[in-house]
Structures are given as C-alpha cells and as structure tokens.
N, C-alpha and C positions, 0 to 999 in steps of 0.2 A: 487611610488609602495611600498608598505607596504611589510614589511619584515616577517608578519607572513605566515602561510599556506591557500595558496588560494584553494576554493572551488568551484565548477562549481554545480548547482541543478538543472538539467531538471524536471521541472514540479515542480517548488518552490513556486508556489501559490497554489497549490493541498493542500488537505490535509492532507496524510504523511508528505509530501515535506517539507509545511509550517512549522511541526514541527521539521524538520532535521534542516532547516536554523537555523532558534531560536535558539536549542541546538548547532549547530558549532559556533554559533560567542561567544556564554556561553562560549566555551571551547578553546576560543583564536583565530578562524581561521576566517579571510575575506572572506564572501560568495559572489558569484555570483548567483542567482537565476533566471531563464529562463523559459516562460511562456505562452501560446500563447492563455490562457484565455479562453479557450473553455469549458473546465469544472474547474479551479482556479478557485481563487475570489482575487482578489485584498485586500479584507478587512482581507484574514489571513496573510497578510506581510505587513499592511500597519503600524501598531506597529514598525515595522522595518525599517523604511524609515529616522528617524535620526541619524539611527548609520552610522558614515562614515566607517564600516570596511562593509555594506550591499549596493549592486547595486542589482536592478532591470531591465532586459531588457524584453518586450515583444515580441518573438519571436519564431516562428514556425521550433521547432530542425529538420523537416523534408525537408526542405527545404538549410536553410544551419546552420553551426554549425560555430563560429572564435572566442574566447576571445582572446584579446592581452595579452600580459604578459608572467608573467611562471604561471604553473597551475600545483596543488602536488595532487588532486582529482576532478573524477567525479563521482556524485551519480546522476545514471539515471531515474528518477522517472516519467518522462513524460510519461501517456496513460489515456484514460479515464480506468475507475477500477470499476466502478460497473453495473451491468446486464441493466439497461436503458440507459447507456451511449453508451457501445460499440452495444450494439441492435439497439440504432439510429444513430451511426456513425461505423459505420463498417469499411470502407474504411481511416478513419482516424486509427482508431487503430489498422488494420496491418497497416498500411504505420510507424506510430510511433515507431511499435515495430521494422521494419526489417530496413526500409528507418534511421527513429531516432534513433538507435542505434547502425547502420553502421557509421554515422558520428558522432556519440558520441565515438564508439571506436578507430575512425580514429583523433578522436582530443584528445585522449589520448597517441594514437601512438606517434602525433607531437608532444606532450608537456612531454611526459616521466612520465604521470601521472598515477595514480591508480583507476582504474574506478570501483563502485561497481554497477550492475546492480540489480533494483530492478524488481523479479522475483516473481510470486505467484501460491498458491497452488492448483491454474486450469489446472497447467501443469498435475496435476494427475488425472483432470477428473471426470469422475464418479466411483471414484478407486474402486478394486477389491481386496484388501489389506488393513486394517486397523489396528493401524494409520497407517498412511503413513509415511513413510520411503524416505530419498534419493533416495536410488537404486531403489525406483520403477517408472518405467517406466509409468502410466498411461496407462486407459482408456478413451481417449478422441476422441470423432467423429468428426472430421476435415472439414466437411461440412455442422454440424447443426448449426442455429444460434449462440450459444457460441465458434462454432471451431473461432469466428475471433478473441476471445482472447484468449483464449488457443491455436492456435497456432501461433499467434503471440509473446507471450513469449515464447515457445517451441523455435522457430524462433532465439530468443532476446538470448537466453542461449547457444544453435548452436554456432554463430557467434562469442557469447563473448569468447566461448571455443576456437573456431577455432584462433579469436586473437590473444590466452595467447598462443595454441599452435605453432601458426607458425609465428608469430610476437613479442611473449616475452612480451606482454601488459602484467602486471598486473592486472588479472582481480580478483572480486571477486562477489558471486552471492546472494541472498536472495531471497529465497522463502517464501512471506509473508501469512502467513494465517489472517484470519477474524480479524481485529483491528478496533477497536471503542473509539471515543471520541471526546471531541470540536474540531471545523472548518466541522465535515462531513458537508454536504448539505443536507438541509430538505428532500428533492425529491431526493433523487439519486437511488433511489431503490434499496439499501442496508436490509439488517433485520432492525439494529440499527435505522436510521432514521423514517422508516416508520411507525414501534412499536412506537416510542417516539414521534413524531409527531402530529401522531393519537389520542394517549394517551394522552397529553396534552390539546388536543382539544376536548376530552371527544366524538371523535371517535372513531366505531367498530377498533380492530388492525386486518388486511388484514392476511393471512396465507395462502400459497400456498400449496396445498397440503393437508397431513391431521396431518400436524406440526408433525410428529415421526421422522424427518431428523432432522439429527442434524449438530452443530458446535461447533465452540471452539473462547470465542473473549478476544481478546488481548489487554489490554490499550496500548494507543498509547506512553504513555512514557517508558513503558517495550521495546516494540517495535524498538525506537527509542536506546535505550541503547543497544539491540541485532546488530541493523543495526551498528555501530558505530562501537563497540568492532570486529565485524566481518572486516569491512574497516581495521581495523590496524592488523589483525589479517595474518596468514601464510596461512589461509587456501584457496587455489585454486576452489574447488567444491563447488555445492552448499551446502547453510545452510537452514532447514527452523526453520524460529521465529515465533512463535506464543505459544499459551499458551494450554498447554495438557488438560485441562479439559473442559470435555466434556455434552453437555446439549441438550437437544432435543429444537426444534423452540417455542413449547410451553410452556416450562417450560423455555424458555428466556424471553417469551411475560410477564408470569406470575415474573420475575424478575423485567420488566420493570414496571409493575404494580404497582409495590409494590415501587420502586423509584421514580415514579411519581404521589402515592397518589391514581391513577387512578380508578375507578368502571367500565369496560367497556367490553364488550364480544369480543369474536373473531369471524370472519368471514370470513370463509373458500372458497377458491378459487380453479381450479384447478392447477396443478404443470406444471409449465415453462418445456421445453423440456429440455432432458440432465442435469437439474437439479441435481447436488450430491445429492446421498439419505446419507451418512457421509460423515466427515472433522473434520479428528484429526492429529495433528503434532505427530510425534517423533521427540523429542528435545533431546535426549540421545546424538547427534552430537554434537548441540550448545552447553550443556554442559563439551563436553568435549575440545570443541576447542575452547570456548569463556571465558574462564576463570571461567565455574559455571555458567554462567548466565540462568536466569529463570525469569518467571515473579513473579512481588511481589504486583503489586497491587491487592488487593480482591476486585471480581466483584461488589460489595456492595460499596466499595470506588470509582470507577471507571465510576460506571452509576450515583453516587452522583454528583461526576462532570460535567459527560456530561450532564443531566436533568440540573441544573445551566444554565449551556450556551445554550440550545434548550428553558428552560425557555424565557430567554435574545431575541433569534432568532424569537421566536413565540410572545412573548410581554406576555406573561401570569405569573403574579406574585406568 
C-alpha cells in the first residue's frame, strides 16, 4: 500500500474526470479511477495505465461501491453530463445521481474520507436571476425532459448535505458550469463539439433556437484547478467554477470559426424544451474562498487546443 494520498474517481474515464486523475497523480496522490464505460472512453486514461500509482476498475458506482485500503478522497464525477446523454439514458442518470452517490457517500463514511461531489449549473434551471449566485434556488421543472438531470444533482447535493450534517462526512460541493476542451466526445451534444465537429467537416454548425441564449465556457484546466483547491479547501457549501464571461451561442459559433479556419453558415433549428435562455456564474464565492482563483486561460488559447485534438479525432490535418 503506498503511503501517499489515495484518491477514489467516479467517472474517471469521462471527461472532466480524465483530467482530475492526470492532475492528482501530477500532484503526488495514488488514483483510483472507476468507470462503467457508458459515456468514458478508455482512450482518455489509457496514457495512464503505466503509472503504478493509477488503477483502473470498470465498474458500475450504482450498484455497489468497496475499495480496499485507506481512502483520504472521493471526487464523484460519475453521470452522463450532456443533453443526449441523459435524454437517452434517463433512468441511468437519476439512479447515478441519488442510488451512486448514496454509496459514494456511504464509502466515505467508512473510510473517514473527504468526498467532493461534482454538481452543475442545471440545478438553477431556467434561472430567473442572473448571474447566478449560490443562494439561488433555481427554476427548474422537475418533470420535463431535463428534470432527470437537474434533479438528479438537486438530489446528489440534498444527500451530500444531509451526510456532512447528520453524519460529519466531509463533504464538499462543485457546481460546474459550461467547460470545454480535449477528451469531449464528438457527438455528445454539447455547444463545443457539435460547433467544432461540424466546422471541421466543412458542415452547416446546428443552432437551437435563434443563438441570442447565451453561456459562459470554461477551459478544462481552470476547471480542474477550481475543483482541486475547493477539495482542500474549509468550505462546506457549494461553490460554482466556471468562467464569468459571457457570450451569446452565436458569437461562440462565430469564435469557433475563426479557430478552426472554417467558412460555413449556420443552421437554425428549433429550441429543446427548458432550454436556459442564460448561464453565467458568480464566482465572487470562489474567489473569496478559493484563494483568488479565477480562470486564466483566454478563450482564443483554449479553443487552439481543443481544435488540435478534434483535428487528431476527426483525422483532418
């Protein structure tokens, strides 16, 4: 048994995930990474398969949950996370968030560990408040197609609370907004991939709506330095990470254009139900309890990279 700080990853083939492992074992700790493949890939941990301080198990958290050992964190990241995912698996992703995060908190119980549940900015819905803030509550419809992941985290944050309160778990929370970069999935029906995709292919880019909704996206290694600092961090509540500036769908497309060379028009669809018409973080929080932290990479350095690796994914030089 290795004497450094063991680390537990639900959902460590995912995308965020993939890049939490990478960054812990950078920062001295022995990951565990836990997976059950349904929306992972294998190819963004397989880099990682010669380090002896990285184990891989494939394994469905909703079912049952045991590492042996001692265990000093869990970062819960198992769900599917973007609009075609949980649209065509509904029933997995509440059962992930309430069923997988009962025994994710229940194996922190046993191990004396510090769980940080990754939470996201669907808890607020179609908010009625911008940015969004902590204290607010959300507008979310609990029985349109998206209530299964919005309130499945709603759900996921509940529980974790009720742990730290009536059981002294260590919990701590993250509310992620909109993050982009290498390992997404071509298809996952995110903004990011389907713009870049498309774009590469010298396809129309898809726009739901009439692109005036906007977001805010986050490089994934800003991201991941938020999640991190927040893990070691005092603070109890949740945080949200993401990056405060704010841009309409079209003048993203029109971003992505431009990183990828592209000539190509858009093509207008209509808007998914419950759709956020905004998404913008206050970060005033993370700031003040994350030591400063903010994001630093410029969107312009940020989509250079991801185009790079979508290049690589799509085979287009």
């Amino acid at each position: 048994m290795t004497d450094k700080p063991r680390a537990l990853v639900t959902g460590g083939a995912g995308f965020i995930g993939s890049h939490l492992c990478e960054r812990l074992l950078a920062d001295g700790v022995a990951v565990i990474a836990m997976d059950n493949l349904i929306t992972g890939a294998l190819a963004n941990i397989e880099h990682l398969f010669g380090n002896p301080d990285f184990v891989f198990h494939q394994q469905d958290v909703t079912n049952f949950l045991h590492v042996p050992g001692r265990l000093d964190f869990i970062l819960h990241f198992a769900s599917p996370a973007s609009p075609i995912d949980y649209l065509e698996l509904p029933i997995q992703t509440l059962k992930v968030g309430a069923l997988g995060t009962h025994k994710a908190l229940g194996l922190a119980k046993a191990k004396n560990a510090r769980l940080l549940l990754a939470s996201t900015s669907e808890v607020y819905g179609d908010p009625l408040v911008h940015p969004q803030r902590e204290d607010y509550w959300g507008n979310v419809n609990p029985v349109g197609p998206r209530g299964v992941y919005d309130e499945a985290k709603r759900f996921a944050e509940a529980i974790t609370m009720a742990y730290q309160r009536t059981h002294g778990v260590q919990t701590r929370i993250v509310r992620i907004f909109n993050t982009y970069g290498p390992r997404m999935r071509l298809n996952d029906g995110r903004v990011l991939p389907a713009f870049m995709s498309q774009a590469l292919r010298g396809e129309p880019m898809s726009v739901f709506g009439d692109g005036s909704q906007t977001r805010s996206f986050c490089y994934v290694d800003d991201l991941v330095e938020g999640i991190l600092r927040l893990l070691r961090s005092d603070e109890k509540e949740p945080v949200n990470i993401g990056n405060p500036a704010e841009m309409t769908i079209l003048q993203f497309g029109d971003a992505i254009k431009k990183a990828t060379g592209a000539n190509v028009p858009f093509v207008f669809h209509p808007l998914p139900v419950d759709d956020p018409k905004v998404r913008r973080p206050d970060i005033g929080k993370a700031r003040r309890v994350l030591g400063g932290w903010e994001p630093k990479i410029p969107l312009e350095e940020g989509l250079r990279r991801t185009t790079e690796y979508f290049r690589r994914k799509i085979g287009k030089p």
